[in-house]
N, C-alpha and C positions, 0 to 999 in steps of 0.2 A: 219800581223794580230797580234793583242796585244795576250802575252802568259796570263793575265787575266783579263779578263772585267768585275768583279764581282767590286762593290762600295765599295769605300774608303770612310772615314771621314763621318763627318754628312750630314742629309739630307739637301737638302737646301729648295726643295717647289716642289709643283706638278702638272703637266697640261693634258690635258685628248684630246683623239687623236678619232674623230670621222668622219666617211667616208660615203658617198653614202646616203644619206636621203631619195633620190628622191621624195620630198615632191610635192603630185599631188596640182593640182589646186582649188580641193573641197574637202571635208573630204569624204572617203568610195568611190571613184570616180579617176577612172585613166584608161589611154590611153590601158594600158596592160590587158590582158584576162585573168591575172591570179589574182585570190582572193587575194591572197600576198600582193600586191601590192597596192591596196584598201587599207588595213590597215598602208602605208608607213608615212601618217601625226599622226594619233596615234601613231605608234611607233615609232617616232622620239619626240613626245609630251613628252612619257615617258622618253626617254633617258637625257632631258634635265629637265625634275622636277626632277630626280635622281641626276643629275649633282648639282641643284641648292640646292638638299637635302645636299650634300657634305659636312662634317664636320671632319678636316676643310677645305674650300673651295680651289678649285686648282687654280693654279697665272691667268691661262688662259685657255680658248679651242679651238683647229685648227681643224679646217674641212676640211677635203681633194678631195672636188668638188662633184660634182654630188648633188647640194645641193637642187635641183627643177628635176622633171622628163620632166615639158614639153620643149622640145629648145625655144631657144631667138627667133627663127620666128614665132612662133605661140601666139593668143594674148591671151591664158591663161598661160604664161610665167611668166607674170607681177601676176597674180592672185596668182599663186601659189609663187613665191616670196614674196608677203606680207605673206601668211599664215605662212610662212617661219620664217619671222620676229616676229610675235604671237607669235608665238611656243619657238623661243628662250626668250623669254621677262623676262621669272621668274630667267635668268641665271645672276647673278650679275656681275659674272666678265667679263673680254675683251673676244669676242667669234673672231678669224681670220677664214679669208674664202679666196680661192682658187678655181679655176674653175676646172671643169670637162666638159668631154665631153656632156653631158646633159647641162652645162650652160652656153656655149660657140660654139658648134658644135664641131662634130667629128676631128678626128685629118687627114689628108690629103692623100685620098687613092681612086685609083679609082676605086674599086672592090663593094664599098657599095654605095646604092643609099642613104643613112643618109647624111644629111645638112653639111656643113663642116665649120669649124671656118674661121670666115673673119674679116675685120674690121669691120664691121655694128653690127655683135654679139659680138665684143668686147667692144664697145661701150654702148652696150644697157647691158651688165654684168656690166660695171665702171659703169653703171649712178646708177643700182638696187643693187650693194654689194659693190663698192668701187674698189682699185687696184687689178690689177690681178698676181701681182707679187709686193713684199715687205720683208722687213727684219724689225726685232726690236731685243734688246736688252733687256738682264734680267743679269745683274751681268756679268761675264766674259765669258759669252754664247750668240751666236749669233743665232737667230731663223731666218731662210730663207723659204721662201712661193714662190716657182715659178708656173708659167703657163705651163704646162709640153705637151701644146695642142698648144702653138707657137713654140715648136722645131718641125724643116721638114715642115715647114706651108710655108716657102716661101715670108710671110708679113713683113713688114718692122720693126716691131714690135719683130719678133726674132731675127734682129741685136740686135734691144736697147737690148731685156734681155739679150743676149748671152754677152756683153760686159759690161751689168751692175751686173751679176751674178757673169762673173770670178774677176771682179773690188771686187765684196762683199767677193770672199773669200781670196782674197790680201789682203784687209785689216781686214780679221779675222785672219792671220797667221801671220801679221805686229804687230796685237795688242793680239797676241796670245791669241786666244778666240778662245773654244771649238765653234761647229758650228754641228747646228741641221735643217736639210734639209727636206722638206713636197713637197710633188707634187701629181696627181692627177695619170697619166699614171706612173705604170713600167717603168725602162727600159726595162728590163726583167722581166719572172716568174720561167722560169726554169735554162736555162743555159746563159749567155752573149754571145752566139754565136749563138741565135736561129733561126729561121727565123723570118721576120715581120709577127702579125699576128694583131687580132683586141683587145689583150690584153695588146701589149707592146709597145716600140716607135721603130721605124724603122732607120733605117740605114742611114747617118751618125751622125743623132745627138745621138742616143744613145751610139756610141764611146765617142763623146766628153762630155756627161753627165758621163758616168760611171769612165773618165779619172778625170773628177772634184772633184766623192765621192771618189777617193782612196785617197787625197789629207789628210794628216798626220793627218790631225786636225776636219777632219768631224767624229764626233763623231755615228751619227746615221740618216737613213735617212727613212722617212715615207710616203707609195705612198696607194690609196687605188684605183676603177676601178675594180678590178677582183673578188672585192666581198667572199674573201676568206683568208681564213691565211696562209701564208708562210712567213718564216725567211732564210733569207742568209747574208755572207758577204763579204761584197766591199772591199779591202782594210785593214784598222782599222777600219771600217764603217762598223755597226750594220742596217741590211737591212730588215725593216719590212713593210709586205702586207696587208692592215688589210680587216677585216670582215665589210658586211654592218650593219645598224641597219634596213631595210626595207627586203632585200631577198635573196637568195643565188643565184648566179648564176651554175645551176644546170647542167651544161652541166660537171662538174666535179666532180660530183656523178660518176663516171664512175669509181672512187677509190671502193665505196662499193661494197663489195661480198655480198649482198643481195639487193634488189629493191626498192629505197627510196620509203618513204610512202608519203607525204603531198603535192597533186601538182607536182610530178615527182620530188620531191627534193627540188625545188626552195621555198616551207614552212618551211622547216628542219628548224627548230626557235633556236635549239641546236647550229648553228652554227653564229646567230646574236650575234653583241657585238659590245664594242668600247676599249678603251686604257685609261687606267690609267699610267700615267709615272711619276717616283719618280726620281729627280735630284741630286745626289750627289756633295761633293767635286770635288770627281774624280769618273765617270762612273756615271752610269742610271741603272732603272731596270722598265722595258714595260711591266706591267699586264693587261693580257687577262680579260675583263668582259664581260660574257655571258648574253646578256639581255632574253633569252629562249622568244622571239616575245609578251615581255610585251607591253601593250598601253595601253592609257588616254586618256580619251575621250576630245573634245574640252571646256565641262565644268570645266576640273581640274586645278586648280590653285597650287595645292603641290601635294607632297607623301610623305608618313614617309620619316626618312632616312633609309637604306636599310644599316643591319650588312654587312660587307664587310671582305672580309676572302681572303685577298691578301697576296699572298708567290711564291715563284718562288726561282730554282735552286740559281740562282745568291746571295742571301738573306738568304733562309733557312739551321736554325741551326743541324739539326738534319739531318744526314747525313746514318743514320746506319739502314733506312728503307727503302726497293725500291720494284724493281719488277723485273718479268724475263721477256721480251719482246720476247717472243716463234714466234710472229707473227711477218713478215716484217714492220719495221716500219719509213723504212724513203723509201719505194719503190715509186720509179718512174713507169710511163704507158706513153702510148701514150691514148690520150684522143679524142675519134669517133668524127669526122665531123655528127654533126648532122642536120646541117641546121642553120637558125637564122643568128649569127656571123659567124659562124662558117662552112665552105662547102667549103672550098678548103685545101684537104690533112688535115691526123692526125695531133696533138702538143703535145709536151712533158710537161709533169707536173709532182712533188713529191708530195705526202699526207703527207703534216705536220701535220696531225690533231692528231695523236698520240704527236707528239712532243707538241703540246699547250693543251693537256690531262696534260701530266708532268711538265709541266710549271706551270699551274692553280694550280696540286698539290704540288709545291713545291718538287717533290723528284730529287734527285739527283745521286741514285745509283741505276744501274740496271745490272743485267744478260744477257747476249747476246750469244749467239751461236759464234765460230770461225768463222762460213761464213761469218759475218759482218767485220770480222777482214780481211779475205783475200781477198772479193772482195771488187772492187772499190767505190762504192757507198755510202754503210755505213761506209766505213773508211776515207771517206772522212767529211761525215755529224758528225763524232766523234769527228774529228781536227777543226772541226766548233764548238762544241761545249760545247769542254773540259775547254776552256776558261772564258764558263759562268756558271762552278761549276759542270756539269756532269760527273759523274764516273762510268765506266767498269770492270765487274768481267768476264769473257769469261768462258768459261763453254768449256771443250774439254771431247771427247771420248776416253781414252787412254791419253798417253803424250802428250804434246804441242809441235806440230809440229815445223821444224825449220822456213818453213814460216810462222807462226805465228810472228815469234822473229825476224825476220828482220826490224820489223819499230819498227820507237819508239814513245814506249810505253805511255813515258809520254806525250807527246803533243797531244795523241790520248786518254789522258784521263783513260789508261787502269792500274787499280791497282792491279788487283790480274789474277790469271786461279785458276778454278776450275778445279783440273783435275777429271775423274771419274773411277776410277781402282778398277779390282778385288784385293782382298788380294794379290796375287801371283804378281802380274804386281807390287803394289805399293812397296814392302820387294825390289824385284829385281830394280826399278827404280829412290830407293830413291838419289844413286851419282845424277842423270841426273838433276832430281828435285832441289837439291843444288845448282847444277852448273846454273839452269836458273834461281835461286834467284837472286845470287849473282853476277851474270852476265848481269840482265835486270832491278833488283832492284824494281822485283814485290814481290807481295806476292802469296804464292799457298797454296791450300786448298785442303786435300784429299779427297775427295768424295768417299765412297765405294758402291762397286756394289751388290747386293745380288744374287749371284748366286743358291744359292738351298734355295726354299721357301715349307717347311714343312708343310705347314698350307694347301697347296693345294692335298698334297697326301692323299687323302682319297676312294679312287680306279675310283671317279668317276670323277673329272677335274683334269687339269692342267692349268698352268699358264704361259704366254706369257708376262706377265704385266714385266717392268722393275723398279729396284726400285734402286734408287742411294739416299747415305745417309745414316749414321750410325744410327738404329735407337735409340729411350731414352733407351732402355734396354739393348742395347749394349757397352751401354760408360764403364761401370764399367770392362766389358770385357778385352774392347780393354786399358785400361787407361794407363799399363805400355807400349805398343806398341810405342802408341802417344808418352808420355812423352818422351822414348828413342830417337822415328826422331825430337822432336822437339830440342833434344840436340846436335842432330848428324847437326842442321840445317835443314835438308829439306823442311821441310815444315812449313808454320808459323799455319796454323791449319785447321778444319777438316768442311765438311758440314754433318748435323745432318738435319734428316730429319721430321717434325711434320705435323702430320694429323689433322680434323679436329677434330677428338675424341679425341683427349689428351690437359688434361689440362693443358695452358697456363702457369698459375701460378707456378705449380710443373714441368713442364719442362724447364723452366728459373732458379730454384733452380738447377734443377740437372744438366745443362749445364756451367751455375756459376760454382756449385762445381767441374765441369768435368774440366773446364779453372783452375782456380786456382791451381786443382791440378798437372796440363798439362804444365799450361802455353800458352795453344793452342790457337786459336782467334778460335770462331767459327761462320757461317753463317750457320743461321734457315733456311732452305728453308719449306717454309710453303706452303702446299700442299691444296690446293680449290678444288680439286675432291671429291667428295660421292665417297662411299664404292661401286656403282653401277656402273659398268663401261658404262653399258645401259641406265642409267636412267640422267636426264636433274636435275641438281643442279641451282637452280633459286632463293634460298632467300637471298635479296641483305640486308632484315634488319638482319639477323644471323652474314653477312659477314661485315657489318660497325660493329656491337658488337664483332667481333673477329678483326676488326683492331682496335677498339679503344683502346682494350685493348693490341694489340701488339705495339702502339704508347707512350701508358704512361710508360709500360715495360722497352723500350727501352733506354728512360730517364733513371733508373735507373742499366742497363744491359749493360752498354756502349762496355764492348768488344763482344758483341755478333751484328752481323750486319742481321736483318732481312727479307727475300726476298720471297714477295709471288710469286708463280711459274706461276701465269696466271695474265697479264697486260689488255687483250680483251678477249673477251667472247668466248667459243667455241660452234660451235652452228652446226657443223658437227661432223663424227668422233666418238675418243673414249672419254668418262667423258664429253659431254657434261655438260658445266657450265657457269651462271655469272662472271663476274670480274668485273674489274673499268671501261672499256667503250665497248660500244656495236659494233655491228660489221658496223656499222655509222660514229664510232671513239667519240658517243656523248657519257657523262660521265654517269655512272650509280649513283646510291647513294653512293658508295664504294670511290670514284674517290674523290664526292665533301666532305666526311668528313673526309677524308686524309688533306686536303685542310683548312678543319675550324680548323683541331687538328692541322696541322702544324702551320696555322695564330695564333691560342691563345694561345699555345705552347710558341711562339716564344719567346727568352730572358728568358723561364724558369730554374731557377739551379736547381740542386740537390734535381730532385722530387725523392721520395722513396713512395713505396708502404708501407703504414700504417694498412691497416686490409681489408681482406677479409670475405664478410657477411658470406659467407655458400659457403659448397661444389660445388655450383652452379655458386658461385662467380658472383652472380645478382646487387651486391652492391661493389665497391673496393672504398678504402679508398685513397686517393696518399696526399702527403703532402711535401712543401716546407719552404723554410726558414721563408717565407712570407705569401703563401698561402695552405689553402688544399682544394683537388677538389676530387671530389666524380663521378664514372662513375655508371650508374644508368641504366638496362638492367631488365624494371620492366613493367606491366600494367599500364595503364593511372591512375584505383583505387590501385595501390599499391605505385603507384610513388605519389598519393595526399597524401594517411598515411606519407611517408617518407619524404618530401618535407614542411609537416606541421611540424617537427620537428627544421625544418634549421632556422635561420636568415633570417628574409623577403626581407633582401639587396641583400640575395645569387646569384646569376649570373649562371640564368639555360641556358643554350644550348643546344637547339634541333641537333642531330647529323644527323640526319634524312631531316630536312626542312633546318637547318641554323637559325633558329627564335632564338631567347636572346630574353628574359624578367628575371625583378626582380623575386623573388621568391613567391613572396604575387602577383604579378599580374599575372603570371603563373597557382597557383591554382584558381582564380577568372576565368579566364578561362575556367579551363578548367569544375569549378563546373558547370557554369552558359552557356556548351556549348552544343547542341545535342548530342543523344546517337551515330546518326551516326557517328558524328564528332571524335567519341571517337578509339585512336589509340590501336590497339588490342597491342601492342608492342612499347615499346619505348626506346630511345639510348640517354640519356641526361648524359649533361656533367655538373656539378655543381661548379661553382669555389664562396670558400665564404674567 
């Protein structure tokens, strides 16, 4: 595996990866009992007037099977196939299609009574879509499309592929051309040694397919079928599962710690979407688009175009704002037999959905507990994914153990320990601290402990709460301390810990002043609990107005790296709270304006904060070489006073919805809109 897969040189053009349609045969009207499912020709209607909205348009779109729900035996096949062809019609550019088990029959098992692929429904798929297996060319890339439903089939027909396939990538490694791989079945979902089940290909063609994607020069390969997202790697091969645009296969809700709501899971709309894929020189970058179960009716001929706020680790510049990932996030289950597909013995699965949370947001740094470090699992998913720009701060109780420091560090992505020490532990520990600087060529952060909390003695509580972190009133304190270890070496610098009641503005002054005079690097750990350790912290628009403002900050705060301390929501326990994705793993408001601030962000120099309105800092001013932008934390009526002042050109963004409008058609709106409509609170970003 390459040590980095992050994009070299320019972009060269872009094609968009869409999976599982299963377009029924009449609109609102399908074979399945579940309502989902009905709405599959609408929301596949949408997915392709959004495609056609695309500006600028992508070179092509691959569909990866399942392109009709009814099988080629049945004679609304052919019905739902034209509807098929409708639906794409608005899409200008070349649309490739591939079979799925829906458009050809199941793959060759004898445990399901499902139709199985033969020649007759091979036949009747070439007459209604064309080849079922094909290659073409774009530039010194070769795009391959197999039939992933004639391996293990037994027909004469998986000689030809099997020998026109390794022939295709002979001559992509002869004529040294990157090569981009689509199929409809998995090999795999979990591990390459799993059993066969009805999600992956069986045994032995799945040897000889997974022996082909390790092959030097397959750059990346795209399977859909499982109706879900997961990411792994083959080889130098970038291995993605994508999501449907129709329903989720819900039998893998079994990752939520709480009860899916909409049709036992299989509505969850949070987790519909397709692929945006950007081509480089050298390397690629695979954006996640969540279509949240939009549709269009059969009368629609367009849709706006839709802003688009694509950023992912690999890409994003700003690297000094993450999160702590408290909860397990790359944990695998074994996933109940519940019937259906599914009745013979558990399967093993990981929930990537945290991982395509971070991806959507573009962050790249994050806090993790040691246990990710020592056991096997997460430090395996870390060496996966250090390569595509993810970075680890490890967080320890005490010093960092020696098992910690036996792997290395850097190919696991891991740049720094936070160690968490009383006073007394850290004076007596600073030689050890040196010696695994200089030794491992990380960085360490002292985190202190606060061992006696005055504020609770008042005869009638005590306190159990633990608080790691220097707090802002202590830096002036502790300032010759610092300075001295950071001269003795030990430590490169310190975490500081902010609540939600201290203001941002002045504690970025006095953290600056506290580096500068230290030398020290410091990580904010920004703290999302209420003062109530009983009560439930739930305002997600408070919490985007406190990242937006920790986002613009950051631009101008560079040695200061930012890390709020809750990534999911806590919804047991102590400080019940919000964060960025719910306990679903779907993105709250916090998640997506991470996301829009990282995208418009992007390529920004040398923003500085220029003027804050008032104590309240309801208005901040930031400004660049080129532009300034205004963060605006006002009423819908106070934000029309201020707004009326700007340039009608100005460039408003809802931090909140995502909407961009000019700034003269933004107040037209909102004069000429219901009271209801009218937002009690608003997060706009104003770039003029």
């Amino acid at each position: 595996m390459s040590s980095n897969l992050c994009p070299r040189g320019k972009k060269l053009f872009s094609f968009v990866v869409v999976a599982d349609t299963h377009i029924n045969q009449e609109e609102n009207i399908s074979s399945s009992p579940y309502q989902t499912n009905k709405l599959a020709n609408a929301r596949a209607r949408h997915v392709f007037l959004d495609i056609a909205a695309m500006d600028p348009q992508p070179r092509f779109v691959i569909h990866l099977g399942d392109i009709v729900n009814p099988v080629p035996s049945l004679p609304t096949f052919a019905q739902a196939a034209n509807h098929f062809k409708d639906i794409i019609k608005p899409v200008q550019v070349p649309i490739h299609l591939l079979p799925g088990n829906h458009d050809v029959g199941d793959k060759r098992i004898d445990w399901m009574p499902a139709e199985q692929v033969c020649d007759d429904f091979l036949e009747t798929y070439r007459r209604t879509f064309g080849p079922d297996y094909f290659s073409f060319n774009e530039g010194d890339t070769r795009f391959i499309l197999i039939n992933s439903l004639l391996i293990n089939s037994g027909l004469e027909d998986e000689a030809r592929q099997r020998i026109w396939l390794e022939d295709e990538l002979q001559q992509a490694r002869d004529q040294h051309q990157r090569v981009f791989l689509f199929m409809h079945y998995p090999p795999y979902i979990y591990s390459r040694n799993e059993k066969g089940n009805y999600d992956n290909l069986d045994e032995p063609g799945r040897s000889w397919l997974l022996t082909l994607m390790e092959g030097q020069n397959v750059e990346a390969v795209f399977a859909g079928h499982v109706h879900n997202f997961w990411y792994d790697c083959v080889g130098s091969a970038e291995f993605y599962m994508l999501p449907s645009t129709a329903f989720l296969r819900h039998d893998f809700t079994e990752f939520y710690r709480v009860a899916p709501t909409s049709e036992f899971g299989r509505s969850d709309v949070h987790k519909f979407g397709y692929f945006i894929v950007d081509l480089y020189e050298s390397g690629h970058v695979a954006y996640s688009v969540r279509t949240l179960g939009e549709y269009a009716d059969a009368t629609a001929k367009s849709i706006p175009p839709t802003p688009r706020y694509l950023t992912h680790p690999k890409v994003a510049a700003l690297d000094t704002v993450g999160v702590e990932l408290r909860h397990p996030w790359s944990e695998s289950m074994q996933i109940t037999a519940t019937g259906g597909v599914q009745e013979f013995g558990r399967k093993w699965a990981r929930n990537d959905y945290p991982l395509q949370a971070l991806w959507e947001m573009g962050s790249r740094l994050a806090k993790i507990p040691d246990i990710d470090l020592t056991e096997d699992e997460p430090r395996s998913r870390m060496a996966i994914l250090a390569p595509i720009g993810h970075q680890y701060i490890v967080t320890t109780l005490g010093m960092p153990k020696p098992a910690l420091l036996e792997h290395n560090l850097n190919t696991l992505g891991v740049i720094g320990f936070e160690a968490n020490l009383t006073k007394t532990a850290f004076d007596s520990g600073q030689p050890r601290l040196r010696e695994i600087r200089q030794s491992k060529g990380v960085q360490i952060f002292y985190s202190k402990l606060l061992t006696v909390d005055p504020s609770q003695y008042d005869g009638q509580h005590f306190s159990h709460m633990v608080h790691a972190g220097f707090r802002l009133d202590e830096l002036e304190i502790h300032k010759g301390e610092i300075r001295q270890a950071m001269q003795d070496e030990a430590i490169d610098g310190i975490t500081v810990r902010i609540t939600l009641q201290d203001d941002l503005i002045k504690a970025c002054h006095q953290m600056e002043d506290f580096r500068q005079a230290t030398g020290a690097r410091i990580i904010a750990s920004l703290k999302m609990a209420g003062p109530n350790i009983a009560a439930e912290r739930t305002e997600d628009v408070s919490n985007v107005a406190h990242l937006a403002k920790v986002i613009l900050l950051a631009h101008q705060y560079t040695g200061i790296r930012f890390i709020y301390d809750t990534f999911m929501d806590v919804d047991r326990g102590y400080f019940p709270r919000h964060a960025f994705i719910d306990r679903q793993f779907n993105p709250r408001p916090m998640a997506r304006a991470f996301a829009i601030l990282m995208s418009t962000l992007s390529g920004v120099d040398n923003l500085r904060l220029a003027k804050a309105s008032s104590q309240s800092n309801d208005v901040l001013e930031f400004s660049t070489t080129k532009n300034s932008y205004q963060l605006l934390n006002l009423s819908t009526l106070q934000a029309l006073d201020h707004l009326a002042q700007l340039p009608p050109e100005t460039l408003i963004i809802d931090l909140l919805s995502g909407e961009q409008h000019r700034c003269d058609q933004q107040i037209s709106m909102w004069e000429s809109a219901p009271d209801a409509d009218i937002n009690p609170l608003l997060i706009i970003l104003a770039k003029t």
